[in-house]
N, C-alpha and C positions, 0 to 999 in steps of 0.2 A: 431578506430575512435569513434563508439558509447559507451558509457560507463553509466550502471546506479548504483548506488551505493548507495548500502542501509544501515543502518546503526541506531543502538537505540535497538536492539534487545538483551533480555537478561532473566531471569529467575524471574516470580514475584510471590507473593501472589495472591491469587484469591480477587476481592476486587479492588486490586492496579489500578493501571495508569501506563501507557507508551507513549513514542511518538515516531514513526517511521519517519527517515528521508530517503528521495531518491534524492540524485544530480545527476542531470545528465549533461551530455558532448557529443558534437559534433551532435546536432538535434539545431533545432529552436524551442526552451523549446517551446516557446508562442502559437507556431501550433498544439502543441500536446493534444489529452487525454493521458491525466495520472491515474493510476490505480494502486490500491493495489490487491491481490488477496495474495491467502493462499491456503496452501497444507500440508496437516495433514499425518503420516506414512501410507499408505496402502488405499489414500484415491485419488479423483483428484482434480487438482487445480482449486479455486474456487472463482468469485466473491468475495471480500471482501468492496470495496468502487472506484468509480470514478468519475471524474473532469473532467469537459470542458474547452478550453481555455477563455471560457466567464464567467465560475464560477458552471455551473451548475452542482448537485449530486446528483448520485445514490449509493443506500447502499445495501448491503443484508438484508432480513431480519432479520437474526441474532443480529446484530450487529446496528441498526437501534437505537438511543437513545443512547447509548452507544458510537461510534465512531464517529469521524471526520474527512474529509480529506480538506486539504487545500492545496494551492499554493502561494508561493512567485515568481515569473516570473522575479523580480530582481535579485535572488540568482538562478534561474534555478532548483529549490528544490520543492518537493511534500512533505506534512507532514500526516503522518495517526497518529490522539490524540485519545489515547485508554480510556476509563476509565471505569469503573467495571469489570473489567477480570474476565472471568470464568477457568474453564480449560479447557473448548470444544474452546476455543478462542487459546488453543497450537498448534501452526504448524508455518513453515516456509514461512515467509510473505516475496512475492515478489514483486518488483516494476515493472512497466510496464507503455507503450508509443506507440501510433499509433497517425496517423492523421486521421481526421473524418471521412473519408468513407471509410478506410482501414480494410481487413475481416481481424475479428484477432486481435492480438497482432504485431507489429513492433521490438518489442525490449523488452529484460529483463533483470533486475537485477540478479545477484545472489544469493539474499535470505537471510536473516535475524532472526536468529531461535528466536521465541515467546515461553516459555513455563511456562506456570501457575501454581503452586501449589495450593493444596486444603489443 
């Protein structure tokens, strides 16, 4: 039924740009936070950037200046725009969906691997 599906993940230069895409299926996109987070080999998963269904965002500090996340509500799609990649920015970026008072995470993608060369 639920389905998120990530998608834009691929091998860059440190420096580069990327944009991560997340569609999802079978939720009421427009109800949801939506959320990127990451998880690096040997590490746990972590805050990356989130959206409210009103537009509001929170970022790590890492990545604060550097990333973006946005929403299309017409296409049911979250997008995380990367730009200055490091290599501490390599791990496998997941998408994610709850409704607002819900503890937790509702729902995940299955991951999208980011990995930065130096």
């Amino acid at each position: 039924q639920v389905q998120l599906v990530e998608s834009g993940g691929t091998l860059v230069q440190a420096g580069g740009s990327l944009r991560l895409s997340c569609a999802a299926s079978g939720i009421i996109f427009n109800m949801y936070v939506m959320g990127w987070y990451r998880q690096a080999p040997g590490k746990q998963r972590e805050l990356v950037a989130v959206i409210t269904s009103g537009g509001n965002t929170n970022y790590a500090d890492s990545v604060k200046g550097r990333f973006t996340i946005f929403r299309d509500n017409a296409k049911n799609t979250v997008y995380l725009q990367m730009n200055s990649l490091k290599p501490e920015d390599t791990a496998v970026y997941y998408c994610s969906a709850r409704l607002p008072l819900s503890r937790g995470t509702d729902y995940w993608g299955q991951g999208t691997q980011v990995t930065v060369s130096s």
